[in-house]
N, C-alpha and C positions, 0 to 999 in steps of 0.2 A: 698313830694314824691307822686308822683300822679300814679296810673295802667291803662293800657292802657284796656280800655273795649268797643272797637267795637267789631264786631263778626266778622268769617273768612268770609273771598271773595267769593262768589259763586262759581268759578271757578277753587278755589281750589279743591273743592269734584268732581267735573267734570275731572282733570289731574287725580287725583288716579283712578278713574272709567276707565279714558282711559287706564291708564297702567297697571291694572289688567287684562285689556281685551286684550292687548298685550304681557302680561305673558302667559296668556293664550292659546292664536293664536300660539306661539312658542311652548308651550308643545304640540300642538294637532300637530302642523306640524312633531315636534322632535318624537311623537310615530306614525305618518304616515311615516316617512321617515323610524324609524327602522323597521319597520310591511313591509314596499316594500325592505327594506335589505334582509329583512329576508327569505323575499318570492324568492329575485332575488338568496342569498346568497343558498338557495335551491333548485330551479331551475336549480343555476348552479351547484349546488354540485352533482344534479341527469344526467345531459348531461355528464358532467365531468367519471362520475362513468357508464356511458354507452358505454362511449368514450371508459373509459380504460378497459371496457368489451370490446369490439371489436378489440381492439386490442390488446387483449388476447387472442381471435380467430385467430386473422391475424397471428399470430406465433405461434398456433397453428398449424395451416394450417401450415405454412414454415416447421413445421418438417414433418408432414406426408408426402409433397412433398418429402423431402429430403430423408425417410425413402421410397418412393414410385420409386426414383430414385436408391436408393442402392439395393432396390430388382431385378431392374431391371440390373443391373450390373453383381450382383451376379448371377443371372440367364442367363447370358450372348445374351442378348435381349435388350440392349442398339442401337445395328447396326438399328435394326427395329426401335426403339423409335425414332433415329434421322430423318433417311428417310420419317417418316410419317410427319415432319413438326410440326409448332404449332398446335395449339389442344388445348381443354375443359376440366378439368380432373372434374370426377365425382365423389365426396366423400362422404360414407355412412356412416352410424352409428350413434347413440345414441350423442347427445349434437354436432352432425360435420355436419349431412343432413341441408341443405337448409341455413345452417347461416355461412358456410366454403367455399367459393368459389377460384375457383382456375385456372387459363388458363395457360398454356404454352406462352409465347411471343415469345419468340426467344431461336435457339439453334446453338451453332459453334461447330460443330464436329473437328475440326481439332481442335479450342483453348482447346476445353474439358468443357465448360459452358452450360448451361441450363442457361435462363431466366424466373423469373414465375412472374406472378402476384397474388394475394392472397387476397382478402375482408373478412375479418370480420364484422358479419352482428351481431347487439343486438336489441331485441324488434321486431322483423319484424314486418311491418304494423301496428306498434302503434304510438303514441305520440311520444312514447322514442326511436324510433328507431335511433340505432347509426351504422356509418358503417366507415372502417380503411382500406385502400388500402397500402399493401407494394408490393414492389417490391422486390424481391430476387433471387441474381446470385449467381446460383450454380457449382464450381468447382466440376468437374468429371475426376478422373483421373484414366488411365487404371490401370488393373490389372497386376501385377509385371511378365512380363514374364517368362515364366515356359519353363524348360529346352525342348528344343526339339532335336529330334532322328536324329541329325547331327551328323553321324560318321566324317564328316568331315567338319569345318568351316573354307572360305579364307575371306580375307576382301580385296581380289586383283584380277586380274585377275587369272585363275589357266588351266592350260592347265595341261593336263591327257597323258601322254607318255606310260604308264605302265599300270599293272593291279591293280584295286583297285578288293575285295572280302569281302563281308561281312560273315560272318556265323553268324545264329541265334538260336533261340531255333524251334521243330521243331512247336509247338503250338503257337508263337509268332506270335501275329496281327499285333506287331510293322511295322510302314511302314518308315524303315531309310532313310537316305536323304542325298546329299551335297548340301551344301548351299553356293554359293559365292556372295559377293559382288562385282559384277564386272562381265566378261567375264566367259564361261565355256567352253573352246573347247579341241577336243579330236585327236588323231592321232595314229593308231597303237595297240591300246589298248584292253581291255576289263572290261566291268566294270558289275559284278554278284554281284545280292542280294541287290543293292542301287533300290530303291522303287522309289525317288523322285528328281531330279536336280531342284533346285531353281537359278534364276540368275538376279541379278537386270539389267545386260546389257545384250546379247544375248547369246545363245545356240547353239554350233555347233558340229553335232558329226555325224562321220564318220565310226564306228562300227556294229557289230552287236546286240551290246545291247537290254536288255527290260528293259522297266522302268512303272511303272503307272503313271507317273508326269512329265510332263516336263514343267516348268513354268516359262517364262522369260520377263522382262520389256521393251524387243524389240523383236529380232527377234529369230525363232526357225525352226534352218537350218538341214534338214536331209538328210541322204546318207546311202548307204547300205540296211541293213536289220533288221535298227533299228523299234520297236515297241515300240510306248508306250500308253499306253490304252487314256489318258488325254494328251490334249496339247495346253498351253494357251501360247498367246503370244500379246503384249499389240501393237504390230506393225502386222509384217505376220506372214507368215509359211508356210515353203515349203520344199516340200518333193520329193527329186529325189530315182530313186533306186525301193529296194522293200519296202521303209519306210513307213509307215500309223502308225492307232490305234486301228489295228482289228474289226473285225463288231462291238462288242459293246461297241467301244470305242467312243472319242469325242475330237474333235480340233476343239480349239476359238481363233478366232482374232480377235481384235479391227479393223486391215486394213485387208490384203486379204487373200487370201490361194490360193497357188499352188501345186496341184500335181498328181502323177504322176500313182499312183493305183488303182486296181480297187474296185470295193464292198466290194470284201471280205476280202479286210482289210481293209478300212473305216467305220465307222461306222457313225456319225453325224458330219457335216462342219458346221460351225458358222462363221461369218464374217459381223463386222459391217460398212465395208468399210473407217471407217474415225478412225484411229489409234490418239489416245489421250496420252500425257503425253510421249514424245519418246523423247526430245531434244537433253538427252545424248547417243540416238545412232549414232553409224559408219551411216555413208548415205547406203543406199541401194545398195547392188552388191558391199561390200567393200573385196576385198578378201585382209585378211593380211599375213607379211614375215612368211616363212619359219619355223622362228624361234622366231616368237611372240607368244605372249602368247593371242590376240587377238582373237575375233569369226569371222568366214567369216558369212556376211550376208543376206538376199534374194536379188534377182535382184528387180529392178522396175517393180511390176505387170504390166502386160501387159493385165489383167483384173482387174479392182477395184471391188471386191467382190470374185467370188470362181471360177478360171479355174483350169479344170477337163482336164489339156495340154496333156495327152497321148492317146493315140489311147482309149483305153481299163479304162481310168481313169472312177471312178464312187463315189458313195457312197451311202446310206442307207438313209440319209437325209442331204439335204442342203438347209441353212436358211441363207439368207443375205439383206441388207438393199440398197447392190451394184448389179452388173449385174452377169451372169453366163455364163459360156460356157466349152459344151462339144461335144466331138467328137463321139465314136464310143462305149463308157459305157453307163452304166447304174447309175439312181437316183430314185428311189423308190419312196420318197416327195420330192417337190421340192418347195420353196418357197421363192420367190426374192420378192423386191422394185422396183429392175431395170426392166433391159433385160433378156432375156434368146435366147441365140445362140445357134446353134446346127449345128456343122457343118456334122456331116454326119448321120449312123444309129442309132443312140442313141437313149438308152429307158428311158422315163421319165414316170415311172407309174402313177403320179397325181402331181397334182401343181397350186401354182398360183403364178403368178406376174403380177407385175403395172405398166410395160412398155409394150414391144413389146415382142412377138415370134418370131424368126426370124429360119428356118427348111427348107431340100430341100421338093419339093412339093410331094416327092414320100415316106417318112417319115412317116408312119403312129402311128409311137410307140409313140409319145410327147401328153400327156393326159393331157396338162395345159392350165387353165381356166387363159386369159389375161384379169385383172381386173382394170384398170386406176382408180388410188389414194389407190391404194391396199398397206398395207403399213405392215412392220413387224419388230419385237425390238429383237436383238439376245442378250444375256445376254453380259453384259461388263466385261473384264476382269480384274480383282483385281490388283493392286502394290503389289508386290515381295517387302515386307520393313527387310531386317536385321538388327538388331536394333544394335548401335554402342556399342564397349566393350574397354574399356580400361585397362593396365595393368601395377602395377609400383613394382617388387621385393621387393624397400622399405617398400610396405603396410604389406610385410608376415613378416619383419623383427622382429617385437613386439611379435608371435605368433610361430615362429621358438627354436627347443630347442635346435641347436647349431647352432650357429653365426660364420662363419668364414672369418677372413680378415689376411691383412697382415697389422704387422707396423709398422713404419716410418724406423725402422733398419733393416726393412725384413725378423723381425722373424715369422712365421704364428702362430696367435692366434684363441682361439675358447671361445666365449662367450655361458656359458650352461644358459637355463634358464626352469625351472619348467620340472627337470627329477628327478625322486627319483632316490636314491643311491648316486647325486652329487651336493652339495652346488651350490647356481647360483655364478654365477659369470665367472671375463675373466682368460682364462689361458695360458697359452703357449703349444704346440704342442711338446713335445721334446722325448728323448731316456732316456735308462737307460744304466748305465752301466755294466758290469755283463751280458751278454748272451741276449738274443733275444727280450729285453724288448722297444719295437716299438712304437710308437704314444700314448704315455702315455700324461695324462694333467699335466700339473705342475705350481707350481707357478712362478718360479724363473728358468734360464737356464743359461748355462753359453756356449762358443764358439762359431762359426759360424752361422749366421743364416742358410746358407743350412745344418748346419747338429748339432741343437743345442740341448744339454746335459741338464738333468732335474737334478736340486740342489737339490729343495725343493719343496713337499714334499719327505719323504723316499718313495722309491717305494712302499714297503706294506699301504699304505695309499694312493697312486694315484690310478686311473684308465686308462686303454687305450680302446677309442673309436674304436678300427679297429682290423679287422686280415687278415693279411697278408698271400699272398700266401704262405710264411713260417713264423717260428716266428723271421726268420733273417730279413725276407720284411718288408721297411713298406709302407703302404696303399698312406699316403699323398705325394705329393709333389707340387710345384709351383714356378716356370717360370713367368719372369716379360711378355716375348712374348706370352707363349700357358695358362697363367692362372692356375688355380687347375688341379693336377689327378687326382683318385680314381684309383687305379688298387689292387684288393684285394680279400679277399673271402668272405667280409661282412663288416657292419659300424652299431654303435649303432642303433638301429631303434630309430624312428623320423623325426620331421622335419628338415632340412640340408639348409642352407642357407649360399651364398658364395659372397665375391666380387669378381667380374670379371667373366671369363672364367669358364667355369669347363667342363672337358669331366672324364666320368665315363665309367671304362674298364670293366676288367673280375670281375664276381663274382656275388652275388646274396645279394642284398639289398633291406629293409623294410622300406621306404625313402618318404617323398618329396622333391626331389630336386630341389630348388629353386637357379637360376644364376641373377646377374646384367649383367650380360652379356650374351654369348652363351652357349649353349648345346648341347655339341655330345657325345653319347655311342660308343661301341667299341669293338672289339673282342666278346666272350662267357659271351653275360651280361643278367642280371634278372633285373628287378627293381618290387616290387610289393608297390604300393599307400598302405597307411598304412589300408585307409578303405577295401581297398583289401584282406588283409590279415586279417585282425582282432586283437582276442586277442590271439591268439595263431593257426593260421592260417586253424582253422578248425570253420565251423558250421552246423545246423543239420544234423549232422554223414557223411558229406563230410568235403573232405581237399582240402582247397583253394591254401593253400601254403606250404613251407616246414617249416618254422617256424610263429610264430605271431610276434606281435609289442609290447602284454605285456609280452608273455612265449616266451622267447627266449633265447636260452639253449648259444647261443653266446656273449652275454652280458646278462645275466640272472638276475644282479643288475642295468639296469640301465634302465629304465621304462619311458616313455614323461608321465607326468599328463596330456599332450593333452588330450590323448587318453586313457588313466588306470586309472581307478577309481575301486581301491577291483578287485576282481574278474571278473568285467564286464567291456565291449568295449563301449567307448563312440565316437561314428559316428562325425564327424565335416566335415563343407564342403570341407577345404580345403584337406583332408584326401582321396577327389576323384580323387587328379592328383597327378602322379608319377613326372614329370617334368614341371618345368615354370620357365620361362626365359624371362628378358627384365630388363628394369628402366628407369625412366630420373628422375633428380632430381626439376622439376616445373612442373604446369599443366597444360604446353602449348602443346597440343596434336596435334595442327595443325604443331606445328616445326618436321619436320620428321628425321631433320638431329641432332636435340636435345635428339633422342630415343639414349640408349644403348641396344645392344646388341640386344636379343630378337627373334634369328634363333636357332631352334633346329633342329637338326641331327640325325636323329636315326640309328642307323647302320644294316649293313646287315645280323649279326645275333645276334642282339635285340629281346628281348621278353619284351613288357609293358605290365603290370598286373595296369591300372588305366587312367586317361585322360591324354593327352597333351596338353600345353597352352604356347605356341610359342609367346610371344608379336608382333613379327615380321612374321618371317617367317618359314616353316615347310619344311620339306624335311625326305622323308626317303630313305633308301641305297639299297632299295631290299630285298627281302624275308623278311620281317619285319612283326611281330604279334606285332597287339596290343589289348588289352582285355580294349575297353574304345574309347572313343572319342579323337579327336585332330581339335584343333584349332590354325590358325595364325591370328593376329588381323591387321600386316600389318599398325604399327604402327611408323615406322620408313623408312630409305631408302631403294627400292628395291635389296634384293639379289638373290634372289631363283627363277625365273620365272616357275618353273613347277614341279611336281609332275611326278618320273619313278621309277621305277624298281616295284617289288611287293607289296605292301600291303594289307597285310588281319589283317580287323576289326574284331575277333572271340566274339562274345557277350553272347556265351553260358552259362549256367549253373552259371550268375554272383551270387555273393553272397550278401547277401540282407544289409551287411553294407555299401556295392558300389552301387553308384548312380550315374551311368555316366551320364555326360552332367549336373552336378550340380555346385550349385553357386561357387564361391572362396569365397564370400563375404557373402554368406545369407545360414544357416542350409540347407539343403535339408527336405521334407518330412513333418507331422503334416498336412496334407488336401492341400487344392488348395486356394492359397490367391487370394482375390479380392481387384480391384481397394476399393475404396473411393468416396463417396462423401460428398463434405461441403460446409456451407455457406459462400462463398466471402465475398460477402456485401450487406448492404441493404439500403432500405429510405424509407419515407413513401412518396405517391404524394395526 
């Protein structure tokens, strides 16, 4: 056995040498590469955290805009904010100066958006500085419109046959109003105490009226010896007769003005000669029948800007972007675009315009400087917008505390719902037997529908909702043709809600009367709106009415929780109208032949103590008082073309649980709600 004893190879000690030295080459590399991890992993973690500083700012900023846009809302200083365009917004304060930037980009007034842009800045002018751009569209939407002092709303044309009369308080600043959608023309009439005609199509009236306002979306046609201090018109206006706006008053047209008096009932002409936004008027010089409900409208200016056509025509001042002519008046200032003609002695105290003077040579009164490129901007007249209303009986159905229908055997039923004194529920409408016991509710009946007998309950355990002109009368009846009666001396107070028809007769009711179909009163009737009345038809130590709606010595047990809560009156909005009338059962609002019913009738010796809300259409009979507003929404087929006989709107001394002209749908009252505004969307670029 021999051992092998050379020694090792040289070569060998040399491989382990190498591969120490490349164990080692690897560890130096492996903590060089963790040491630049570390550094990178650092670096980024500080941009990272500068980043998400920044745009921590950037939404920052998004809300102070948003909070800088709602102040402006609130403030009602939005109209200004839009016209001025984009714009810089400059932000103050503690951690938001110089590191919160913020521009306006873009704004669409019609859509209701704001566009902003927004940079959040971290580190300014350092190493770290980080910066975050969002963009952010902000929805703006107005504020809930608030009831305005429309004694009367059409959503039609409405022609004026009769007298309308407002009375008011004698310290009231109120300046009431009619407001139509559509045409407003007059014939024969008189209309006292309305302050303001609004008309989204033209104005024609023929009276001797005053008004302060007459403001219509085309044209504003006069005659007689109407005044109205303000008269804007987004087409002309023209005034025959002895009509103006008295010296210190003021007529604006978008196109021209004609007329026909002198100084001292003019006061300032405006006229921008180029009438914007008119499509939906009659053409010019449209005179309509007899017996439309249509406006007649100006002829075709025969001067584009302000002819002063009558001998003696003048006014106080006139400013137009078109030409002028006058004959033999007077114009104090005069200041045209165009021309100025003068056809005979006419005094023009000073002036300038940027065309030609055109005067006989023997004329020495025209004291105007002809300035070529002389130029001048007369204010533009605003759009007349009534903002659209709809109305369907089925919404008050859930909120009404007697339900009344017919069914299927034609017995009439009454659904109560949240009245003390009577279980909810549906009953039957029926009699007693035994002596004069009339409209009692019952469970069960027995005999005819026209004339059906109460089983069950016993009578000392029902109640009767009605009294009758005697205790042999009874109050209800119904007709498959003419619908519901009421002919009585009273009916539970509450809400009342009917299918179909209903006309209410004689007698004095604490009611909202709600129809799916039509409403007409009749003979010696009352109606007073439950907010009218109150809780027992008195407050501070006046008497509003002859009874309340919770003390009511007529049904003394039978109480709506609407409105009774203990001892005090709980205000609700629908509590504001006596009558509403209409339905359709889908929410095709443009089908007009799908509307039910929706015409109210008020009769000619009617007393309403609250508002009317006609879905369709309104009419009253003559001599007719109403303490309250009245609207038609003109929601369905035309019936009614015009408003005759008398009515007087009495507004006086209302009582502070009535709030005419409020919502059906929204409380009344608690401050002045403002629009909103919020963030749409956003991105970062």
């Amino acid at each position: 056995m021999h051992r092998n004893t050379r020694s090792p190879a040289p070569q060998r000690g040399v491989a382990t040498v190498l591969i120490l030295l490349l164990v080692g080459l690897s560890l130096s590399a492996a903590a060089l590469g963790t040491a630049h991890y570390i550094r990178s992993q650092q670096k980024q973690d500080i941009a990272t955290h500068a980043q998400t500083q920044a745009q921590m700012k950037a939404w920052t900023g998004a809300e102070l805009v948003r909070q800088y846009l709602q102040k402006l809302q609130t403030d009602n200083q939005l109209s200004a904010f839009y016209a001025s365009g984009p714009s810089t917004l400059t932000l103050e304060g503690e951690g938001v100066k110089d590191v919160i930037l913020a521009e306006i980009d873009a704004i669409d007034a019609t859509a209701g958006t704001v566009t902003a842009r927004i940079t959040g800045i971290t580190a300014p002018n350092s190493p770290a500085e980080a910066r975050a751009l969002l963009e952010v569209v902000y929805a703006v939407s107005a504020a809930p419109a608030q009831p305005r002092p429309a004694v009367l709303t059409y959503r039609r044309n409405l022609r004026l046959s009769g007298s309308i009369r407002v009375q008011k308080d004698t310290n009231s600043t109120i300046s009431y109003e009619i407001s139509v959608d559509g045409d407003i023309s007059t014939g024969g009439n008189s209309i006292d105490n309305v302050d303001n005609l609004l008309s989204t199509g033209s104005i024609s009236i023929g009276s001797g009226s005053s008004f302060k306002l007459l403001h219509a979306n085309c044209d504003v046609n006069l005659s007689g010896s109407v005044t109205a201090i303000n008269i804007k018109a987004r087409r002309n206006v023209c005034a025959i007769g002895t009509a103006g706006t008295g010296p210190n008053g003021a007529a604006m047209a978008n196109g021209s003005i004609d007329t026909k008096v002198g100084i001292e009932r003019n006061g300032t002409l405006s006229a921008r000669a180029n009438p914007e936004d008119v499509g939906s008027c009659n053409v010019e010089g449209f005179t309509p029948l007899s017996s439309s409900t249509e406006a007649a409208t100006c002829a075709t200016p025969s001067v584009v800007g302000v002819n002063l056509s009558d001998g003696n025509a003048g006014a106080d001042k006139v400013e137009t972007k078109g030409n002028v002519s006058i004959q033999s008046g007077k114009v104090n200032n005069l200041q045209a675009q165009g021309n100025l003609t003068v056809v005979s002695n006419a005094t023009v105290s000073s002036g300038t315009v940027g065309g030609t003077v055109s005067k006989p040579g023997w004329n020495g009164n025209v004291n105007v400087n002809a300035a070529k490129g002389f130029t001048t901007n007369p204010a533009l007249v605003e759009l007349v917008k009534i903002d659209p209303d709809t109305f369907k009986a089925d919404d008050v159905k859930p909120v009404a505390n007697y339900v009344f229908t017919i069914d299927s055997a034609g017995f009439k039923k009454v659904k109560v719902q949240s009245v003390d004194g009577m279980a909810d529920g549906e009953y039957f409408l029926g009699d007693y037997d035994g002596g004069g016991y009339k409209d009692y509710l019952c469970k069960t009946v027995t005999g005819k529908a026209s004339a059906p007998k109460c089983a069950t309950p016993v009578r000392t355990e029902s109640k009767t909702i009605c009294k009758g002109q005697s205790e042999w009368n009874n109050c209800f009846t119904y007709s498959a043709s003419n619908g519901w009666k009421i002919d009585g001396k009273s009916m539970a107070p509450g809400i009342a809600w009917f299918q179909g028809d209903l006309e209410v007769s004689n007698g004095t009711y604490f009611n909202t009367f709600v129809a799916t179909g039509n409403i007409k009163t009749s003979d010696s009737h009352k109606t007073y709106a439950p907010n009218y009345a109150g809780y027992n038809g008195q407050a501070e130590g006046k008497t509003y009415a002859p009874q309340g709606i919770c003390s009511n010595s007529d049904f003394p047990a039978l109480k709506p929780q609407t409105f009774c809560a203990g001892a005090s009156y709980k205000p609700q909005a629908i509590g504001n109208y006596a009558l509403m009338a209409g339905n359709r059962t889908d929410e095709n609002w443009d089908d007009l032949n799908g509307y039910q019913g929706g015409t109210i009738t008020v009769g000619a010796s009617s007393e309403i103590f609250g508002d009317i809300r006609a879905g369709n259409e309104f009419q009253s009979g003559g001599n007719t008082i109403i303490h309250g507003y009245a609207g038609a929404l003109a929601l369905g087929v035309k019936v009614i073309n015009s408003l005759g006989g008398s009515t007087t709107f009495d507004l006086r001394d209302l009582p502070k649980t009535f709030s005419p002209g409020g919502s059906a749908s929204q409380p009344s009252g608690g401050g002045t709600p403002t629009g909103s505004v919020q963030m749409k969307w956003s991105r970062y670029l």
